[in-house]
C-alpha positions in Angstrom: -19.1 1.6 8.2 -18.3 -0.5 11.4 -21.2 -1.4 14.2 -19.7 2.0 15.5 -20.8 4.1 12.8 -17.3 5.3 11.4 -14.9 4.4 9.5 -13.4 0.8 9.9 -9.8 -0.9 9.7 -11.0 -3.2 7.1 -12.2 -0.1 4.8 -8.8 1.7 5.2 -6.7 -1.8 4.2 -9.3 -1.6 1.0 -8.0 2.0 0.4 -4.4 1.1 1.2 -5.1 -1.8 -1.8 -6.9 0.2 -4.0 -3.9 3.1 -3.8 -1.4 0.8 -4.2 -2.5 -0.8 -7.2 -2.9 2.6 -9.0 1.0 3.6 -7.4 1.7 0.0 -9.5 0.0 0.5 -12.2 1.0 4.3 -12.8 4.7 2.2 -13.3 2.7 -0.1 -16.2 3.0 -2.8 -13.2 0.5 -5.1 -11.5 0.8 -6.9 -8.0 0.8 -10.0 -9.9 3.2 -8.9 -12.4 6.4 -6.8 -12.0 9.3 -7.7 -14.1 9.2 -11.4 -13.6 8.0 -11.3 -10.0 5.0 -9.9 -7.7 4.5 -8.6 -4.7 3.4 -10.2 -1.3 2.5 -8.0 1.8 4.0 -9.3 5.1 2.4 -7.4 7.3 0.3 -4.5 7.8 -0.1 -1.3 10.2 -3.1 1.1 11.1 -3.2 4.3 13.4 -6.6 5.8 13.8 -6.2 9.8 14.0 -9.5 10.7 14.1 -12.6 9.2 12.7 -14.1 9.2 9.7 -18.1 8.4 8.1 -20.1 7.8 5.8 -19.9 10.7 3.3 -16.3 12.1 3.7 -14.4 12.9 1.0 -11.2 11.1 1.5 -8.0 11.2 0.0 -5.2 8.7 0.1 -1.4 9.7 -0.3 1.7 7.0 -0.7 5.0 7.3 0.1 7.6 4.8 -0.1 9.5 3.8 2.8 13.6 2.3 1.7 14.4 -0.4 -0.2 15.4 -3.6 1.5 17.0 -7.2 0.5 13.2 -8.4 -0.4 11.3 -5.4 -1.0 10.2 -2.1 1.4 7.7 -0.3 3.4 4.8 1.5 1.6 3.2 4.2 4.4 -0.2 5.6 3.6 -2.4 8.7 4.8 -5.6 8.9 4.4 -7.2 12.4 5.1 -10.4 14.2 5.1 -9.2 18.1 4.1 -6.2 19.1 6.4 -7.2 16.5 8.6 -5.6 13.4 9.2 -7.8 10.4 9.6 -5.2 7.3 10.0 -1.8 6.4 8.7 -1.1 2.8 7.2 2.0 1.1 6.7 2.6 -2.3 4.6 5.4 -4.3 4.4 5.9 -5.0 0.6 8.1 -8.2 -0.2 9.0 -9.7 -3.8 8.7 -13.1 -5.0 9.8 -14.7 -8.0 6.4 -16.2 -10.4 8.8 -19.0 -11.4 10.1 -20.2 -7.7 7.9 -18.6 -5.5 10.7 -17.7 -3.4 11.2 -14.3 -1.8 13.6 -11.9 -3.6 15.0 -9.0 -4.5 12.8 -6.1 -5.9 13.6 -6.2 -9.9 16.4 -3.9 -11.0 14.0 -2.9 -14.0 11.3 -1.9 -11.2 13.7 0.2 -8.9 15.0 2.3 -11.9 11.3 3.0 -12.8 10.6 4.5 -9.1 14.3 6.2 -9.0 
C-alpha cells in the first residue's frame, strides 16, 4: 500500500516482474538465461484504471507486443474481477551473456513462443 492507502506503481512493476518470470519460465527460460542471452527492460509504462487495496484478489494477464531488431513489448493487465485496475507495458531488449551487447531475441526462443 502507498501513503494513499491503495495500490502503488512500485507494487504493480513487482507484479509485472513476478508475471514475467512465470511467462519465462513456462518456456524452461530465465531472465538471466535464454539461449545464450538475457533479457534487459528499457523502459517501463503504468496507467492507473482504478484503484486497488489491500485484500483484492488480483490477477495479472500478458500479452506480447511484436518482435523487433533487439527484442519487444510485453503489455500487462492487472484486474480485480471484470474490472480493470492498470495496464503495464515493458520494453524487453536482449543481450548477449558473452558481449553484453544488445541483440537479437534467439531464434531458439521465438520458435518456442510461435
Amino acid at each position: 500500500m502507498n501513503y494513499g492507502g491503495h495500490l502503488g506503481n512500485d507494487r504493480l512493476l513487482v507484479f509485472a516482474q513476478e508475471a514475467r518470470a512465470a511467462w519465462l519460465g513456462s518456456l524452461d527460460c530465465h531472465e538471466l538465461s535464454i539461449f545464450g542471452t538475457q533479457i534487459i527492460l528499457a523502459d517501463a509504462a503504468i496507467r492507473f484504471q482504478n484503484e486497488g487495496f489491500m485484500g483484492d484478489e488480483l490477477t495479472v494477464s500478458l500479452y506480447m507486443g511484436e518482435a523487433n531488431r533487439y527484442g519487444f513489448d510485453l503489455y500487462y493487465r492487472v484486474s480485480k474481477g471484470d474490472t480493470s485496475i492498470a495496464e503495464m507495458k515493458t520494453a524487453v531488449l536482449f543481450r548477449d551473456n558473452e558481449s553484453h551487447q544488445l541483440c537479437a531475441p534467439p531464434e531458439a526462443f521465438l520458435a518456442r513462443i510461435r
